[in-house]
C-alpha positions in Angstrom: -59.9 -145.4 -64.7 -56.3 -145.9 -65.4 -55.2 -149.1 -66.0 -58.6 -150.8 -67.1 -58.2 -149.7 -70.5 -54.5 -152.2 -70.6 -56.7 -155.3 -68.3 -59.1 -155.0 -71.7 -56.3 -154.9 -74.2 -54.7 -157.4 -72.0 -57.9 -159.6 -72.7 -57.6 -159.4 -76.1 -54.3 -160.0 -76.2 -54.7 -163.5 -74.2 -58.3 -164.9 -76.3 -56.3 -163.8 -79.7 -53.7 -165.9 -78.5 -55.6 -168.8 -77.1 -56.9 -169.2 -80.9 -53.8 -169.1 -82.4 -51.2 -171.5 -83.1 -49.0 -172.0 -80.0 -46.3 -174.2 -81.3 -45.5 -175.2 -85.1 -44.1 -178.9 -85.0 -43.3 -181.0 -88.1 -46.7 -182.7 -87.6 -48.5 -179.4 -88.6 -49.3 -176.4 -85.9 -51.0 -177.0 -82.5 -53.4 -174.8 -81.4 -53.6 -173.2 -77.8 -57.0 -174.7 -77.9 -55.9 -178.5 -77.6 -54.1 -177.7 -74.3 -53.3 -174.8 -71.8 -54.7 -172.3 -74.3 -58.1 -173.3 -73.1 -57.5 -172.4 -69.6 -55.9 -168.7 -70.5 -59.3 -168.4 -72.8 -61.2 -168.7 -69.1 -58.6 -166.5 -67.5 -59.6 -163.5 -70.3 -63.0 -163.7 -69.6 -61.7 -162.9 -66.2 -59.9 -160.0 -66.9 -62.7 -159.0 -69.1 -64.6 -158.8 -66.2 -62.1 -156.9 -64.4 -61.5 -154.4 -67.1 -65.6 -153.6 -67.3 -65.9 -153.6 -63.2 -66.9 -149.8 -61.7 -64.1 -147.5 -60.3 -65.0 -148.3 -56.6 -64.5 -151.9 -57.1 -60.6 -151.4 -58.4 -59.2 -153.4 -56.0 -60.6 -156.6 -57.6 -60.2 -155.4 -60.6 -56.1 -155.7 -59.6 -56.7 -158.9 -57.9 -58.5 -160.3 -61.3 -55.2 -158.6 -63.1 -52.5 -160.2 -61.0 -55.1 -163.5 -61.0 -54.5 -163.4 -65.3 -51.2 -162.5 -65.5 -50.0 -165.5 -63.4 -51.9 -167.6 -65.7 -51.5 -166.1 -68.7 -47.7 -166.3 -68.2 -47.1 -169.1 -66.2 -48.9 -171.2 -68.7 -47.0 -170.5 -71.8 -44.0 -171.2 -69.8 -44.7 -174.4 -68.1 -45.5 -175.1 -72.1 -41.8 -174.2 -73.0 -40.4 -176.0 -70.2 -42.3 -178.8 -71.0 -41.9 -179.2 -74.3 -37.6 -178.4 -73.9 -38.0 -181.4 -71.8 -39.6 -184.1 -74.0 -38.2 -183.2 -77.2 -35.6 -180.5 -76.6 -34.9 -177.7 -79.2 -35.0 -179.9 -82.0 -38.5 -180.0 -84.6 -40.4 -177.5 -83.1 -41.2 -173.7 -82.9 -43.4 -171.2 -80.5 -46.2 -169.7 -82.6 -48.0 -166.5 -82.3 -50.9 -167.2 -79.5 -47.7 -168.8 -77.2 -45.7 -164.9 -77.5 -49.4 -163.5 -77.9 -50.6 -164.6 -74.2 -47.6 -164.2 -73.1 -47.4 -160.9 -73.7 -51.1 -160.2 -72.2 -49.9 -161.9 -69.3 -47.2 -159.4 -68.7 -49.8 -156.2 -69.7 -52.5 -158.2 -67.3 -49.8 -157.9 -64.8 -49.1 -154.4 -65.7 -52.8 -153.1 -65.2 -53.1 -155.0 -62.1 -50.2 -153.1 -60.6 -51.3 -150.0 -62.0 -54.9 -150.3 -60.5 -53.9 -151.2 -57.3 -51.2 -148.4 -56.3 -54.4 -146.0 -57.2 -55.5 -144.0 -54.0 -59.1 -143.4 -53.3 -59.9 -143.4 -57.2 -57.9 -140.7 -58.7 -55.2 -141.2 -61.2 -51.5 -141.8 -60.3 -48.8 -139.3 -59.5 -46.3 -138.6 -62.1 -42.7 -138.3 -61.4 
């Protein structure tokens, strides 16, 4: 079904970057791991889930895609924010798995959208 095939590539996208390094400091990287990178690991498994759920169920399957793209983008930005406000933009850097999930936050986003303007199971119009 259109659009599950970006919710598992959106998946991927957001474990990958929960692994990597989501900031580069001058104490050495920090991975998503130690903080909010944890909780977008949980969210994939989520979208996972969505991505792998039958055709008739593809209204949660946009609900679990809207669901993983809020968290797998408001995360990494609350992280920005946050770390502009202790320390500003001085000594520090955002690594790979911060623009990784990030990115599968807006393709979670993406799918979601795309499975839920799908009528009765077929694939979208084209214009």
């Amino acid at each position: 079904m259109p659009g599950q095939g970006r919710l598992l590539g959106a998946a991927a996208l957001v474990v990958v970057g929960a692994l990597l390094p989501w900031v580069y400091s001058p104490a050495g990287p920090v991975t998503g791991m130690r903080g909010p990178g944890l909780w977008t690991f949980y969210a994939a498994m989520l979208a996972l889930a969505g991505g792998l759920t039958p055709p008739r169920w593809r209204v949660l399957a946009a609900v679990q895609g809207a669901v993983v793209g809020l968290v797998a983008i408001g995360l990494p930005v609350w992280q920005v924010v946050h770390l502009l406000q202790l320390v500003g933009t001085q000594g520090w850097a955002p690594g790979p798995g911060l623009v990784m999930t990030f990115a599968g936050g807006v393709l979670s986003l993406v799918a979601g959208w795309q499975l839920w303007n799908l009528r009765g199971g077929e694939a979208p119009a084209t214009t």
